[in-house]
PDB file of N, CA, C and O in Angstrom:
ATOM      1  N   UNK A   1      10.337  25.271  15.395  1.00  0.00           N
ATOM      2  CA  UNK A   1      10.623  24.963  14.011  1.00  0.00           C
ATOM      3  C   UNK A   1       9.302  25.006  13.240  1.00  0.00           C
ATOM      4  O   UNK A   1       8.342  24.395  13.708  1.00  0.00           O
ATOM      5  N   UNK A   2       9.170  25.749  11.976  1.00  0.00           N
ATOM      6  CA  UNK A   2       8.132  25.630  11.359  1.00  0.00           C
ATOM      7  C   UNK A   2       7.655  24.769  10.547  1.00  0.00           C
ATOM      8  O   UNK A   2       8.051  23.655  10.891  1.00  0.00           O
ATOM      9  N   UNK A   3       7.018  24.725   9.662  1.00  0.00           N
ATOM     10  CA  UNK A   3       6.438  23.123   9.012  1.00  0.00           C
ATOM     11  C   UNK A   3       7.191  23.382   7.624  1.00  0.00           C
ATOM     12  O   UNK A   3       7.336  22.399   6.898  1.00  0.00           O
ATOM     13  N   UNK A   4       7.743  24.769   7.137  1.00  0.00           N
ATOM     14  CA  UNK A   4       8.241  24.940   5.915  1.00  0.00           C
ATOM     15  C   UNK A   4       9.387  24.451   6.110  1.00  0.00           C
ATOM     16  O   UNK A   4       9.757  23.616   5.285  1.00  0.00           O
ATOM     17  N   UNK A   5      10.330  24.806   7.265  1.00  0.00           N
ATOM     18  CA  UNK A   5      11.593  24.361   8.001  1.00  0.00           C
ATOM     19  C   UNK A   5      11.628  23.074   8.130  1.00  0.00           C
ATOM     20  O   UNK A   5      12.646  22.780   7.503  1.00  0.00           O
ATOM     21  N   UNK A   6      11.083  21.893   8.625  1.00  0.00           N
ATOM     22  CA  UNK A   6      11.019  20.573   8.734  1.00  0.00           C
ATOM     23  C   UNK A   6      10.730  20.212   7.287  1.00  0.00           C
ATOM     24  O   UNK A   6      11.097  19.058   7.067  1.00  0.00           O
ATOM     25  N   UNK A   7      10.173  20.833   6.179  1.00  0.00           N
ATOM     26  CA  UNK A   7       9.766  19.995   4.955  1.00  0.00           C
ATOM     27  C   UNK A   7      11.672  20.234   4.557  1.00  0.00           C
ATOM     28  O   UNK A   7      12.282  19.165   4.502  1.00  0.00           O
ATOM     29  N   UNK A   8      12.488  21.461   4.316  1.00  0.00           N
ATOM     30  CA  UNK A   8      13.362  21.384   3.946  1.00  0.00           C
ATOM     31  C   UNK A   8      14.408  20.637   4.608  1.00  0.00           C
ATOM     32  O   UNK A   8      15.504  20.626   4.049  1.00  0.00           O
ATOM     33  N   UNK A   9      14.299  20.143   5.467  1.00  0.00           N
ATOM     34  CA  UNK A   9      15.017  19.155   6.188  1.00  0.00           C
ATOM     35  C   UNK A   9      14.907  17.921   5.975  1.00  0.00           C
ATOM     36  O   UNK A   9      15.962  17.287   5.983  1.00  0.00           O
ATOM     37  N   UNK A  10      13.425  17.055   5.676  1.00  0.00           N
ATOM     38  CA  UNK A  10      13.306  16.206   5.285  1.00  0.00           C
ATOM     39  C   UNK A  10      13.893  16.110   3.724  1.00  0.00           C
ATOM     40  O   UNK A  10      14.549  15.176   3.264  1.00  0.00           O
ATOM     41  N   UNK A  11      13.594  16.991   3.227  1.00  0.00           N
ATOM     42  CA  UNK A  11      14.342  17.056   1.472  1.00  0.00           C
ATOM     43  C   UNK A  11      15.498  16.993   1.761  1.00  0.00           C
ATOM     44  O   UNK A  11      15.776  16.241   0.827  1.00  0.00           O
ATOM     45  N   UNK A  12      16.458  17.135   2.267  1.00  0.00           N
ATOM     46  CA  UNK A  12      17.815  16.619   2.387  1.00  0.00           C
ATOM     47  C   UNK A  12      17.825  15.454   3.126  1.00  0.00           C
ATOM     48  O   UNK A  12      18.964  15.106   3.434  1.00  0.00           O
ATOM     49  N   UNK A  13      17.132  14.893   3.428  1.00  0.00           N
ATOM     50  CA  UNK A  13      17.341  13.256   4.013  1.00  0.00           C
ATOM     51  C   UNK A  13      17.696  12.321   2.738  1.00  0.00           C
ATOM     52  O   UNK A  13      17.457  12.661   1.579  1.00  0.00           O
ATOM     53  N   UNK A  14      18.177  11.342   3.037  1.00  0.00           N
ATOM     54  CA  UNK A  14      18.365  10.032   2.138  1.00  0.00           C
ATOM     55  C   UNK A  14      17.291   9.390   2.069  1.00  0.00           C
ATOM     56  O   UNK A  14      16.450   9.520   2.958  1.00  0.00           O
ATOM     57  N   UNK A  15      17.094   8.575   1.020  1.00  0.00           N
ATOM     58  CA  UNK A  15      15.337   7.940   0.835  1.00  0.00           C
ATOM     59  C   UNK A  15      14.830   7.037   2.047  1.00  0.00           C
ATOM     60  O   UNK A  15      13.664   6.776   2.343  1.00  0.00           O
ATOM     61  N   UNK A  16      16.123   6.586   2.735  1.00  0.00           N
ATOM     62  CA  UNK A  16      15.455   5.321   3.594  1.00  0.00           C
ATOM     63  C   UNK A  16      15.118   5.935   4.835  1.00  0.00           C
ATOM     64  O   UNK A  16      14.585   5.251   5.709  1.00  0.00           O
ATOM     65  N   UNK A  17      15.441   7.515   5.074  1.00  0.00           N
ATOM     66  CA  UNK A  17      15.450   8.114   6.228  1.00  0.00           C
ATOM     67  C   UNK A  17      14.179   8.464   6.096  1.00  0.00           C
ATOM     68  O   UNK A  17      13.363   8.065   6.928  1.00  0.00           O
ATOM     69  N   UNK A  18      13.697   9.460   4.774  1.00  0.00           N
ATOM     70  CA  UNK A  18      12.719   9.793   4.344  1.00  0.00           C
ATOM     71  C   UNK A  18      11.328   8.793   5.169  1.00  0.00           C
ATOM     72  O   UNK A  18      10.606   8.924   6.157  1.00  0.00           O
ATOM     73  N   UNK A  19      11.518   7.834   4.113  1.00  0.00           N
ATOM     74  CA  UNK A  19      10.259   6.636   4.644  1.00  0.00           C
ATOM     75  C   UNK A  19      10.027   6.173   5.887  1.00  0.00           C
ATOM     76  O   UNK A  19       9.003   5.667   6.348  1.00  0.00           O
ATOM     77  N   UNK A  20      11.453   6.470   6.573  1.00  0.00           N
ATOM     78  CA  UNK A  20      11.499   6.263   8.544  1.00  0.00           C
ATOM     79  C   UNK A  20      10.510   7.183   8.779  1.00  0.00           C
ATOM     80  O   UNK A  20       9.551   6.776   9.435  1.00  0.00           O
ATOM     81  N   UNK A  21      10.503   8.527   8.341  1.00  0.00           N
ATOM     82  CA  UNK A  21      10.158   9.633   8.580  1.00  0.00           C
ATOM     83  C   UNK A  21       8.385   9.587   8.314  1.00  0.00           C
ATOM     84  O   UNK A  21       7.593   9.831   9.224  1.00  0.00           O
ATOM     85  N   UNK A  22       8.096   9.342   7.350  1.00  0.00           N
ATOM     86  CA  UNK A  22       6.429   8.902   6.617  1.00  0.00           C
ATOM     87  C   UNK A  22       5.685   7.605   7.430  1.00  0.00           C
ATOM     88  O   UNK A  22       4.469   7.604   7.623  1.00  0.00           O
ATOM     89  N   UNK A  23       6.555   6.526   7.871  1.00  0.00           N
ATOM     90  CA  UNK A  23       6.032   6.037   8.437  1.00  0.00           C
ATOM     91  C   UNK A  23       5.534   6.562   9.991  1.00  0.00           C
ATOM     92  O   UNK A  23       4.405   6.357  10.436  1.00  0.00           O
ATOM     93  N   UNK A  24       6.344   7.097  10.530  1.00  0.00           N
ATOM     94  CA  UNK A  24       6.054   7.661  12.025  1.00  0.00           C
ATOM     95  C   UNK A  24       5.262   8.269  11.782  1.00  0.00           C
ATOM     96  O   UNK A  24       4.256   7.894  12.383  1.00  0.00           O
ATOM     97  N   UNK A  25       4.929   9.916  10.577  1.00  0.00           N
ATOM     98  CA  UNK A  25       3.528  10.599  10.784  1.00  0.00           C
ATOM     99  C   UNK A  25       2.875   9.879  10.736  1.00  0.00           C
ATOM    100  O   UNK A  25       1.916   9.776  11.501  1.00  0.00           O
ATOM    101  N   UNK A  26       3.181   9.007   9.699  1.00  0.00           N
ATOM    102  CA  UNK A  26       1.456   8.529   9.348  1.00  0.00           C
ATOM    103  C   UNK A  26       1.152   7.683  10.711  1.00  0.00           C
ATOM    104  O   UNK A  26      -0.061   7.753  10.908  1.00  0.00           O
ATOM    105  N   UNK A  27       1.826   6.866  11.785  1.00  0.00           N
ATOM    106  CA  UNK A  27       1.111   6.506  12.261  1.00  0.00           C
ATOM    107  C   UNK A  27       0.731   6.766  13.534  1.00  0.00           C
ATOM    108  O   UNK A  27       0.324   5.978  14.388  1.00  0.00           O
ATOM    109  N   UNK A  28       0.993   8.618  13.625  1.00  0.00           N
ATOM    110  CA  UNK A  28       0.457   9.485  14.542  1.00  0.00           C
ATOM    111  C   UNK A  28      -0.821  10.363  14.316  1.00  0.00           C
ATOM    112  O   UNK A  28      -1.378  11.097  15.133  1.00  0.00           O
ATOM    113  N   UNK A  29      -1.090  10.158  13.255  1.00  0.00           N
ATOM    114  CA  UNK A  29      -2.629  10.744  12.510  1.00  0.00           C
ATOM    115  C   UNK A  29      -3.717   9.787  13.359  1.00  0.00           C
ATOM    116  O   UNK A  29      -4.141   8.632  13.392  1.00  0.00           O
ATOM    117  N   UNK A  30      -3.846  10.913  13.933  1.00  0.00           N
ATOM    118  CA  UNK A  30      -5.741  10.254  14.669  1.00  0.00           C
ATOM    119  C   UNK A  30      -6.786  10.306  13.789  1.00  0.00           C
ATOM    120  O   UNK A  30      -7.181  11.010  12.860  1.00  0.00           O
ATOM    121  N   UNK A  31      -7.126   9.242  14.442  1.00  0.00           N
ATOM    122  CA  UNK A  31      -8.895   9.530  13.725  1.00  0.00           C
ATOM    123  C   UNK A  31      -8.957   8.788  12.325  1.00  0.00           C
ATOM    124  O   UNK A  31     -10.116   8.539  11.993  1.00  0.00           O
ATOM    125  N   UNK A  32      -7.800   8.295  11.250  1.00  0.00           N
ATOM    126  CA  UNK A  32      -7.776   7.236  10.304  1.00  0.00           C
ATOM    127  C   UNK A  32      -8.870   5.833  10.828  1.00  0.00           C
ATOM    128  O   UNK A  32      -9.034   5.317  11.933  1.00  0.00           O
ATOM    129  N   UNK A  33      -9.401   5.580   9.639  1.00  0.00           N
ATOM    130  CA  UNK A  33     -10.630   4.378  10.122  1.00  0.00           C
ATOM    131  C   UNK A  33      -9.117   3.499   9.699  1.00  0.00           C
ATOM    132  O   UNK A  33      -8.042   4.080   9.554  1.00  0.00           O
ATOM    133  N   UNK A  34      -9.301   2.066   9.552  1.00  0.00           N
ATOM    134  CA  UNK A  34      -9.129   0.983   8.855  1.00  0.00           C
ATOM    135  C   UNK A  34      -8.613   1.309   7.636  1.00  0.00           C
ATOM    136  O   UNK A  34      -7.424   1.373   7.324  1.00  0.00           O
ATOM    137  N   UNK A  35      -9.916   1.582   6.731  1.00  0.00           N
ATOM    138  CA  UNK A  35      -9.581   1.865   5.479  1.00  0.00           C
ATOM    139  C   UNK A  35      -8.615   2.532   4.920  1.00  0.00           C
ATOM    140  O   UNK A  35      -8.003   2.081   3.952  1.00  0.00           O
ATOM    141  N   UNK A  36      -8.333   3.802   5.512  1.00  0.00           N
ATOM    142  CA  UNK A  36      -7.700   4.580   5.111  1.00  0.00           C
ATOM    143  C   UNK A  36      -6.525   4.077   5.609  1.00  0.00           C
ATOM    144  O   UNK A  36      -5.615   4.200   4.789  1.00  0.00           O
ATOM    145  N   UNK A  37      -6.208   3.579   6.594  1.00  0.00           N
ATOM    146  CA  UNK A  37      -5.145   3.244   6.855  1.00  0.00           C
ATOM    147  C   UNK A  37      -4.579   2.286   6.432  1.00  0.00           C
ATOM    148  O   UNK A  37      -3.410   2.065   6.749  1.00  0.00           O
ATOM    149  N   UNK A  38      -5.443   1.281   5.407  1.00  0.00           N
ATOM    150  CA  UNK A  38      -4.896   0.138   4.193  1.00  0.00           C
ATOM    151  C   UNK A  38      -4.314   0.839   2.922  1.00  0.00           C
ATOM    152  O   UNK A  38      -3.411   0.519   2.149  1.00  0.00           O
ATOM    153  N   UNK A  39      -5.036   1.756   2.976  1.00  0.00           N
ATOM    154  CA  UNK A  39      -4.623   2.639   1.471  1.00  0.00           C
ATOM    155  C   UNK A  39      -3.291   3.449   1.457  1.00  0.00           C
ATOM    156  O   UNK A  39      -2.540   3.591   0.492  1.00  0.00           O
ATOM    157  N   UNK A  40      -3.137   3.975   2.770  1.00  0.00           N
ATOM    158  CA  UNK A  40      -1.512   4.618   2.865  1.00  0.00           C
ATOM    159  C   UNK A  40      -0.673   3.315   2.973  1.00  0.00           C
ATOM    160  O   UNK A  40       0.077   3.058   2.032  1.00  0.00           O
ATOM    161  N   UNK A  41      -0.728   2.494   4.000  1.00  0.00           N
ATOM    162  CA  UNK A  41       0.138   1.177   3.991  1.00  0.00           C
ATOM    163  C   UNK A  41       0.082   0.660   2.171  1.00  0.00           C
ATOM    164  O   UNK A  41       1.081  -0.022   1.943  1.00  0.00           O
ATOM    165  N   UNK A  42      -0.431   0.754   1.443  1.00  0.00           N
ATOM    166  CA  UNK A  42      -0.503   0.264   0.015  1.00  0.00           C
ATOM    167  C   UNK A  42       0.269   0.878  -1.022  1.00  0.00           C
ATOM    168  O   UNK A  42       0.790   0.393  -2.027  1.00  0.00           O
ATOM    169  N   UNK A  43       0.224   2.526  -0.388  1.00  0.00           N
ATOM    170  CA  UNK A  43       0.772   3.553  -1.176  1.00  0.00           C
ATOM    171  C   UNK A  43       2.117   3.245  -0.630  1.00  0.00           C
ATOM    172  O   UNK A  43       3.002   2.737  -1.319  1.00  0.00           O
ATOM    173  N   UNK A  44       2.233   3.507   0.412  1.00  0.00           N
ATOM    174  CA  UNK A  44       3.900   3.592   1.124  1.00  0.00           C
ATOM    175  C   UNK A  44       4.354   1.947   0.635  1.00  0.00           C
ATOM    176  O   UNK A  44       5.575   2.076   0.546  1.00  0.00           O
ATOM    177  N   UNK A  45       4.152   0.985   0.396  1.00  0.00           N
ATOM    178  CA  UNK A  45       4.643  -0.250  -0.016  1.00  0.00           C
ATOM    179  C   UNK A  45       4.997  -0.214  -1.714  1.00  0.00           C
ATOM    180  O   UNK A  45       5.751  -1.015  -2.267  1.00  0.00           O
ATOM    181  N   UNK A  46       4.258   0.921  -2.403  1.00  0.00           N
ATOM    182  CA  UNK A  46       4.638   1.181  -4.152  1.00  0.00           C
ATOM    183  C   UNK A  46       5.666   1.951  -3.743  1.00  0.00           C
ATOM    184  O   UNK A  46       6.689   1.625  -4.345  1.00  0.00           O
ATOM    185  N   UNK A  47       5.888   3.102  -2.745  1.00  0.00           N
ATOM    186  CA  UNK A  47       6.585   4.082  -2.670  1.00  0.00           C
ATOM    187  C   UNK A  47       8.199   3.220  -2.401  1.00  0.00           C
ATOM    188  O   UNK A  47       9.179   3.093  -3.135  1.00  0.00           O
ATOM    189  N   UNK A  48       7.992   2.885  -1.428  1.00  0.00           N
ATOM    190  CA  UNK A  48       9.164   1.610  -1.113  1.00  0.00           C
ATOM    191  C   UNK A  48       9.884   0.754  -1.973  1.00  0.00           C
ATOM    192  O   UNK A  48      11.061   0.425  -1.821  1.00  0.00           O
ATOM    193  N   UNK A  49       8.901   0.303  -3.157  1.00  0.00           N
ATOM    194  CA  UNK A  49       9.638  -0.777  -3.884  1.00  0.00           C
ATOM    195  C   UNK A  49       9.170  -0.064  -5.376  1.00  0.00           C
ATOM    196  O   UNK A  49       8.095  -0.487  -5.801  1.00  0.00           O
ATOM    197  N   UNK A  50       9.721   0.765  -6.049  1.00  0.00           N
ATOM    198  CA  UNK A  50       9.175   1.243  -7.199  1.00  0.00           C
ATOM    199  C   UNK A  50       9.708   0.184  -8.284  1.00  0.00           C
ATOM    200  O   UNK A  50       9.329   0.255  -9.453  1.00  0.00           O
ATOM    201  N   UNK A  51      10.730  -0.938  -7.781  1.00  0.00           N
ATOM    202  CA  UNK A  51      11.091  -1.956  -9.036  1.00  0.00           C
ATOM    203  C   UNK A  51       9.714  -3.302  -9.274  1.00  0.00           C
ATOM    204  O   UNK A  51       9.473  -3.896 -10.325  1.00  0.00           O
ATOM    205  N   UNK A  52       9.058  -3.460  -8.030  1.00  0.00           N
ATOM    206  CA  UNK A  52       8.227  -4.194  -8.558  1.00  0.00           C
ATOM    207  C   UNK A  52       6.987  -3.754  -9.243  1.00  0.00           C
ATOM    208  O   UNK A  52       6.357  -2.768  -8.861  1.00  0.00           O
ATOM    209  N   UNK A  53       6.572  -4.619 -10.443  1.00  0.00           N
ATOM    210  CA  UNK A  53       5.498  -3.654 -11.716  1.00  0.00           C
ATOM    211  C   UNK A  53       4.087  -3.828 -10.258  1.00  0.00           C
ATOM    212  O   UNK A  53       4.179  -4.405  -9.174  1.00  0.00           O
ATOM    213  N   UNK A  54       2.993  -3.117 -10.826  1.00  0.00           N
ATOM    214  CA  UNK A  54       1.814  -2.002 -10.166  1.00  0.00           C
ATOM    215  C   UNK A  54       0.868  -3.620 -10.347  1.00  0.00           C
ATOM    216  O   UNK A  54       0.277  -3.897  -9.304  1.00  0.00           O
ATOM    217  N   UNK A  55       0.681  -4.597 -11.419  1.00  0.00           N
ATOM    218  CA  UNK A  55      -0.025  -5.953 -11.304  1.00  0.00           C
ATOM    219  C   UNK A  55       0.620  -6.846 -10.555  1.00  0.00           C
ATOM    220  O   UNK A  55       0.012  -7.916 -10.541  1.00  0.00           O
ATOM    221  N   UNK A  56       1.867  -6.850  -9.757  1.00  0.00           N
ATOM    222  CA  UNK A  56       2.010  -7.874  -8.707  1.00  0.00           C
ATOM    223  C   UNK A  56       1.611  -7.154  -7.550  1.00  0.00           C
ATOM    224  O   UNK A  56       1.437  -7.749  -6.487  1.00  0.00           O
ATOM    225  N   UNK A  57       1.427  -5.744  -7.673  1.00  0.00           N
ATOM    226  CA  UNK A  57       0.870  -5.263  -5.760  1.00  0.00           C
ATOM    227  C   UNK A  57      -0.705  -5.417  -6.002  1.00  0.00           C
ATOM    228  O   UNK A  57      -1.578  -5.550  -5.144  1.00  0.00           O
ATOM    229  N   UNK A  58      -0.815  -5.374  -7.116  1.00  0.00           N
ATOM    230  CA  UNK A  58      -2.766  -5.949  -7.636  1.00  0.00           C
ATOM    231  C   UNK A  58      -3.238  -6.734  -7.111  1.00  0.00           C
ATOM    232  O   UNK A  58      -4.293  -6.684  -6.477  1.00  0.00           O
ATOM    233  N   UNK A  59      -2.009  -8.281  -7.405  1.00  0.00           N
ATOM    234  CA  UNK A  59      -2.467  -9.452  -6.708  1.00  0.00           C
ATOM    235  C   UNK A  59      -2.145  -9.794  -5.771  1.00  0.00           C
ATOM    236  O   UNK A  59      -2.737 -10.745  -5.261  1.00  0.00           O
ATOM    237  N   UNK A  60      -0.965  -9.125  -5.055  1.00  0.00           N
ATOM    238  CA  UNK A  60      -1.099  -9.063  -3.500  1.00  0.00           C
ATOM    239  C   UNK A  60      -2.511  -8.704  -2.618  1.00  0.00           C
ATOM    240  O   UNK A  60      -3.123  -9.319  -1.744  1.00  0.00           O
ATOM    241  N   UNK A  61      -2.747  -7.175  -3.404  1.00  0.00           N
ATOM    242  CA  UNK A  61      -4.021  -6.695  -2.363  1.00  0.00           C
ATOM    243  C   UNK A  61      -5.028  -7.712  -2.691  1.00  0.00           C
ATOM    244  O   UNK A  61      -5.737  -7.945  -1.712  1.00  0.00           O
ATOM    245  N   UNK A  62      -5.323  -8.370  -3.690  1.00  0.00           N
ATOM    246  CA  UNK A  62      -5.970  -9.449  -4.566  1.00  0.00           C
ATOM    247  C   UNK A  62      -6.583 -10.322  -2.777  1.00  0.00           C
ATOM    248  O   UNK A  62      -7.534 -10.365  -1.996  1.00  0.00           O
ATOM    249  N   UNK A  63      -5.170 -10.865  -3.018  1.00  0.00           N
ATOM    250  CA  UNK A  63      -4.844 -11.815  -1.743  1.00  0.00           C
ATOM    251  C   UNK A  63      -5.073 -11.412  -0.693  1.00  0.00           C
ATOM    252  O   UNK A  63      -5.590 -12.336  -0.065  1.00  0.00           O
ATOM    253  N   UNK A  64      -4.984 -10.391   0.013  1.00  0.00           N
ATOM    254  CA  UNK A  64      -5.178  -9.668   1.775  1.00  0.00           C
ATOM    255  C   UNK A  64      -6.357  -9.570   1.025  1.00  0.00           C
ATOM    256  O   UNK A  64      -5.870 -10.672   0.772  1.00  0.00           O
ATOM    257  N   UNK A  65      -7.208  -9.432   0.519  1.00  0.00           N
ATOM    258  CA  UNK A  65      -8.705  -9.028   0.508  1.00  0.00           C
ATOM    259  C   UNK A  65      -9.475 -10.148   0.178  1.00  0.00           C
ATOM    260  O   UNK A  65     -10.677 -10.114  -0.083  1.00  0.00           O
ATOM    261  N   UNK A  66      -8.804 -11.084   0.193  1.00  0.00           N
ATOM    262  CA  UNK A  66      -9.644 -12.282   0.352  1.00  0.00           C
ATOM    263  C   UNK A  66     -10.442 -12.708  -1.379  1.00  0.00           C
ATOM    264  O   UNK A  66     -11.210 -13.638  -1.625  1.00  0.00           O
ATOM    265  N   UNK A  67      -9.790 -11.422  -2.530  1.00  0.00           N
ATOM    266  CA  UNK A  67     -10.711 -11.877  -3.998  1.00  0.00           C
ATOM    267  C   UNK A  67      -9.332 -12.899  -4.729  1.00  0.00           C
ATOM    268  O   UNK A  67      -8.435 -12.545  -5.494  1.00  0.00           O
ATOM    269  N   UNK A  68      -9.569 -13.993  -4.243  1.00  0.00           N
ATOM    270  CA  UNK A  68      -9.361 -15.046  -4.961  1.00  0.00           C
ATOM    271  C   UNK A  68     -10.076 -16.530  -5.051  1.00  0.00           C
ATOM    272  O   UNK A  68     -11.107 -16.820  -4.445  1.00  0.00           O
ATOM    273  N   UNK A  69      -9.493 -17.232  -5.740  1.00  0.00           N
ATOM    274  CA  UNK A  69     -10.659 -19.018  -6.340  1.00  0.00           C
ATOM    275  C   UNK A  69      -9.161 -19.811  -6.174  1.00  0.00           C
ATOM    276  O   UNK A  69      -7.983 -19.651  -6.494  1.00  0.00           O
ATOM    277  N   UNK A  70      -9.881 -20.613  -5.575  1.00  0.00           N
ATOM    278  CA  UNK A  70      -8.913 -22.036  -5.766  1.00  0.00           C
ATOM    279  C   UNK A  70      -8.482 -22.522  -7.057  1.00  0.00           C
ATOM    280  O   UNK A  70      -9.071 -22.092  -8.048  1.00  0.00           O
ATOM    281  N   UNK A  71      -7.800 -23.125  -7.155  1.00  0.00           N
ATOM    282  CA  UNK A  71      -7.233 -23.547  -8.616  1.00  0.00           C
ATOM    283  C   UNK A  71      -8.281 -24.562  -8.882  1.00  0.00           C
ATOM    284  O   UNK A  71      -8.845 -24.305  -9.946  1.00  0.00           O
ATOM    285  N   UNK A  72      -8.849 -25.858  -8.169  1.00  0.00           N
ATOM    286  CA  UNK A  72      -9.806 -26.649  -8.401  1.00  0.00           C
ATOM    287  C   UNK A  72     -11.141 -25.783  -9.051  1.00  0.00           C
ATOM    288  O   UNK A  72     -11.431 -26.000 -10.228  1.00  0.00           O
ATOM    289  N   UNK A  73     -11.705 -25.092  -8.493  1.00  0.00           N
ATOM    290  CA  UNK A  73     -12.685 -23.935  -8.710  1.00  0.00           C
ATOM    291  C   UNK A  73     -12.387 -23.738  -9.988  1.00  0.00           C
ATOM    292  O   UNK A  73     -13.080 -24.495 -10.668  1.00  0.00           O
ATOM    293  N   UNK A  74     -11.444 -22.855 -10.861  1.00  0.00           N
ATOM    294  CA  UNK A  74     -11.280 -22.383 -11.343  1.00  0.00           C
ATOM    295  C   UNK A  74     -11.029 -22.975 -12.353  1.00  0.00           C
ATOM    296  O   UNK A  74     -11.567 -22.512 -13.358  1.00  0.00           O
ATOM    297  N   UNK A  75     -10.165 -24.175 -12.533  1.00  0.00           N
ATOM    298  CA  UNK A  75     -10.376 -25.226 -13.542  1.00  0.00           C
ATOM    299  C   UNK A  75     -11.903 -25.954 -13.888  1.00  0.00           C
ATOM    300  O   UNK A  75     -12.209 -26.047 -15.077  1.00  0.00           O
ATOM    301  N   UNK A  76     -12.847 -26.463 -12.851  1.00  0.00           N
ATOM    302  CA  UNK A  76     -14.174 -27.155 -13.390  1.00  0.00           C
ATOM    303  C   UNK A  76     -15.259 -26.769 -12.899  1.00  0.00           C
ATOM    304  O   UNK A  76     -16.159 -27.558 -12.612  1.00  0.00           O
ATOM    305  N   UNK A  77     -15.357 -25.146 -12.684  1.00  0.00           N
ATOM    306  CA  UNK A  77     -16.525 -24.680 -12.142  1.00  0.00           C
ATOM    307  C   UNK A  77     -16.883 -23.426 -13.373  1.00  0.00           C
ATOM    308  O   UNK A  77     -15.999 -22.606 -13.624  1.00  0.00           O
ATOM    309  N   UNK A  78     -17.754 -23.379 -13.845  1.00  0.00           N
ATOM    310  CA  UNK A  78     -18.369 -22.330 -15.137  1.00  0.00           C
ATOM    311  C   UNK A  78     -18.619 -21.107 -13.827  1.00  0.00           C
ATOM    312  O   UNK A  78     -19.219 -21.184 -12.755  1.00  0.00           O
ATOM    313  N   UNK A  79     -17.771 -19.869 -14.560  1.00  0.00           N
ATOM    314  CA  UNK A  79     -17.994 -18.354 -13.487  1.00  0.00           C
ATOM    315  C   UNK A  79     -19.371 -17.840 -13.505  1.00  0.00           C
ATOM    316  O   UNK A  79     -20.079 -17.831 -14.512  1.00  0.00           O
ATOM    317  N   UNK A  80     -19.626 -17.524 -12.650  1.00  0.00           N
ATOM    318  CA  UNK A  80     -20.918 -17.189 -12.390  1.00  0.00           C
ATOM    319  C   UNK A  80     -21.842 -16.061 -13.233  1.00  0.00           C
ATOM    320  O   UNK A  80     -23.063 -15.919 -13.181  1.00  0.00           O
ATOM    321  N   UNK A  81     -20.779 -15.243 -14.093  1.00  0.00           N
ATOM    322  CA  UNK A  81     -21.467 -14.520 -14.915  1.00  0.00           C
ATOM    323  C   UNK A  81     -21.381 -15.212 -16.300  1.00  0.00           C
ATOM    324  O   UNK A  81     -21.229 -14.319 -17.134  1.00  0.00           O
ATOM    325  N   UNK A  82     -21.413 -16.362 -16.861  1.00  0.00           N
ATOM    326  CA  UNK A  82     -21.149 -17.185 -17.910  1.00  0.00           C
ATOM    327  C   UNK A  82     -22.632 -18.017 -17.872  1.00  0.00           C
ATOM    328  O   UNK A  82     -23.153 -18.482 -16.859  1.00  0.00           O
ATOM    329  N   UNK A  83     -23.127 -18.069 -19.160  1.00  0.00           N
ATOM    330  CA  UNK A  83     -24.367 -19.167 -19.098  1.00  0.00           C
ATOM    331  C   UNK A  83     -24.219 -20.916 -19.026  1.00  0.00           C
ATOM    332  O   UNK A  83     -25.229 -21.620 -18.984  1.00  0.00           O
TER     333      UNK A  83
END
């Protein structure tokens, strides 16, 4: 089967088959560091849920990456680029 043959096959799949399908390549690709492999998992999670808006997956990655302040912090501490 050729690779033009399998793309038209996947185009007739249903969406949830589709993403069965994206997830398995992708996680037969050798040689992805880490990184790259946060950035497809990020993409394929917008691809998945196109009803939630693009600033709640912001503050998700926000959160797995560790850029957030405590609420205490953030209420009585002056930010560090502020005089």
């Amino acid at each position: 089967m050729t690779a033009n043959e399998i793309i038209q096959e996947a185009d007739n799949l249903p969406k949830a088959e589709k993403l069965q399908v994206i997830h398995h390549l992708l996680g037969a690709v050798e040689g992805a560091d880490a990184g790259q492999q946060k950035a497809v998992e990020r993409l394929l999670r917008r691809l998945e849920n196109p009803d939630i808006p693009e600033a709640m997956f912001r503050a998700m990655e926000d959160i797995e990456d560790g850029r957030t302040v405590d609420m205490e912090t953030a209420l009585h501490e002056k930010p560090p680029w502020r005089p």
